[in-house]
N, C-alpha and C positions, 0 to 999 in steps of 0.2 A: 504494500500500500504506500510506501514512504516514496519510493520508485516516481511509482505513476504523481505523484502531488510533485514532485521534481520537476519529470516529463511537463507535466501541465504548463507549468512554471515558466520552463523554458519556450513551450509553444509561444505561450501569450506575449514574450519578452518579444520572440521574434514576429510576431504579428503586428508587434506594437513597432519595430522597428521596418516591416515593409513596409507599412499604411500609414506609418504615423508623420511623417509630412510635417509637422506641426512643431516639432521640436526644435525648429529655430523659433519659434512665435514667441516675441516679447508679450510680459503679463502687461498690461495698460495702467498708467501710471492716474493715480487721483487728486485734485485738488479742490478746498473748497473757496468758490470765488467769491459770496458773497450769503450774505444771513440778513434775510430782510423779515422785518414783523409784520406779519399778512393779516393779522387780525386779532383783536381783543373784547373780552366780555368781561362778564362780574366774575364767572368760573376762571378765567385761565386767558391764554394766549396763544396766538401758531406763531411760531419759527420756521420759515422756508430755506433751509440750505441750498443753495446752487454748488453742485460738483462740477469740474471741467474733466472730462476725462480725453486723455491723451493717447491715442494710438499709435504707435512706430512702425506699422505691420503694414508689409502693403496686402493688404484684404483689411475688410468689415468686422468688426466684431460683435457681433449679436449680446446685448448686457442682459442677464437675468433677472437675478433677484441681489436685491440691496440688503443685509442686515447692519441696523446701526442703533446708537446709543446714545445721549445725551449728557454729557454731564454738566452740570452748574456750579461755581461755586463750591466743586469737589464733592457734590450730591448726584448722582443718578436722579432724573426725572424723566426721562422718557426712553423708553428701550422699543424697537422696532423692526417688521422687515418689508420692504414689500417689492412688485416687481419695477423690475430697474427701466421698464418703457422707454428704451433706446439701443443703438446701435451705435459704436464708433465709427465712421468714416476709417477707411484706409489712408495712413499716413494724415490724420487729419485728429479731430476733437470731435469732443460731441457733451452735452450736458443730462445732467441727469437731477430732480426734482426730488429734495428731503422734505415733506413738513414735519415738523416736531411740535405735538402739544402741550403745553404744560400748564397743569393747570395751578391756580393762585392758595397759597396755605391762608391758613383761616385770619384775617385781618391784613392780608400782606397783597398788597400791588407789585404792578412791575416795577420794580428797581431803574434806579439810573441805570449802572453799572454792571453787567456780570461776565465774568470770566467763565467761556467754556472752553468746553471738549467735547467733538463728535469725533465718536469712533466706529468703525463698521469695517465691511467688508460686502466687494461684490462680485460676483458668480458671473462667469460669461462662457460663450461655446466657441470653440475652436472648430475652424472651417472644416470642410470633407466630411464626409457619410461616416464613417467609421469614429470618428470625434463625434459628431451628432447622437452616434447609437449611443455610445459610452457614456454620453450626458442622459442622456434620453433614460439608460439602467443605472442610472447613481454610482455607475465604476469610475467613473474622472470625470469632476466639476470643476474647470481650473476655479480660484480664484484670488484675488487682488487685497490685502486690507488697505485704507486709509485711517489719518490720524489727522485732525487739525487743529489747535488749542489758538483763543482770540480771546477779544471782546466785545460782546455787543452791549450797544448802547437802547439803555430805552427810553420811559417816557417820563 
């Protein structure tokens, strides 16, 4: 039995290296460009992060899913994921849409001032049928983390 789990092994090594194509593909680099406040109630407030993501690859990069975090003021407030509804352009950028909600503690507005941290990570597919399948059965999801610590200013 030990045999054959070897054999296997080797198979899929060398299938990974007929087909796989992809192994020069750079992972897409993240930045966040901008934190605008999109809205505010008596509950809380959104924060819309803009990401710029940066592709060096000459092919498209189809983006998945986003998972990302929030910190404030060195507190978690908002933890999230959703789909990343974009695609990088070939040797090009492309943006990709965070809102984050946070809502207001009891007696407290928005602050002038607050230092964050969004941190996350996102999931994209690597061109060709055989990358496609592998995303497709959760065996290879590349992906990317991002980190950006700021300030935003409120009201």
């Amino acid at each position: 039995m030990r045999a054959l789990q070897v054999i296997a092994g080797v198979s899929v090594l060398s299938s990974a290296a007929l087909f796989g194509g992809c192994s020069s593909a750079k992972a897409p680099g993240f930045r966040v460009l901008e934190a605008e406040l999109t809205s505010e109630s008596d509950q809380g407030y959104v924060v819309t992060f803009t990401l710029e993501g940066m592709n060096d690859n000459g092919f498209p990069l189809p983006l998945r899913e986003v998972r990302y975090r929030l910190v404030l003021e060195g507190q978690t407030v908002f933890t999230g994921q959703r789909s990343a509804e974009a695609t990088l352009p070939a040797g090009s950028t492309g943006l990709v849409y965070l809102p984050v909600s946070v809502p207001f503690g009891e007696g407290v507005g928005l602050p002038a001032l607050m230092v964050y941290e969004l941190r996350g990570e996102v999931t994209y597919v690597l061109p060709g049928a055989i990358a496609e399948l592998l995303f497709d059965n959760e065996i290879r999801k590349p992906r990317v983390g991002f980190e950006e610590r700021g300030e935003l200013v409120g009201g």
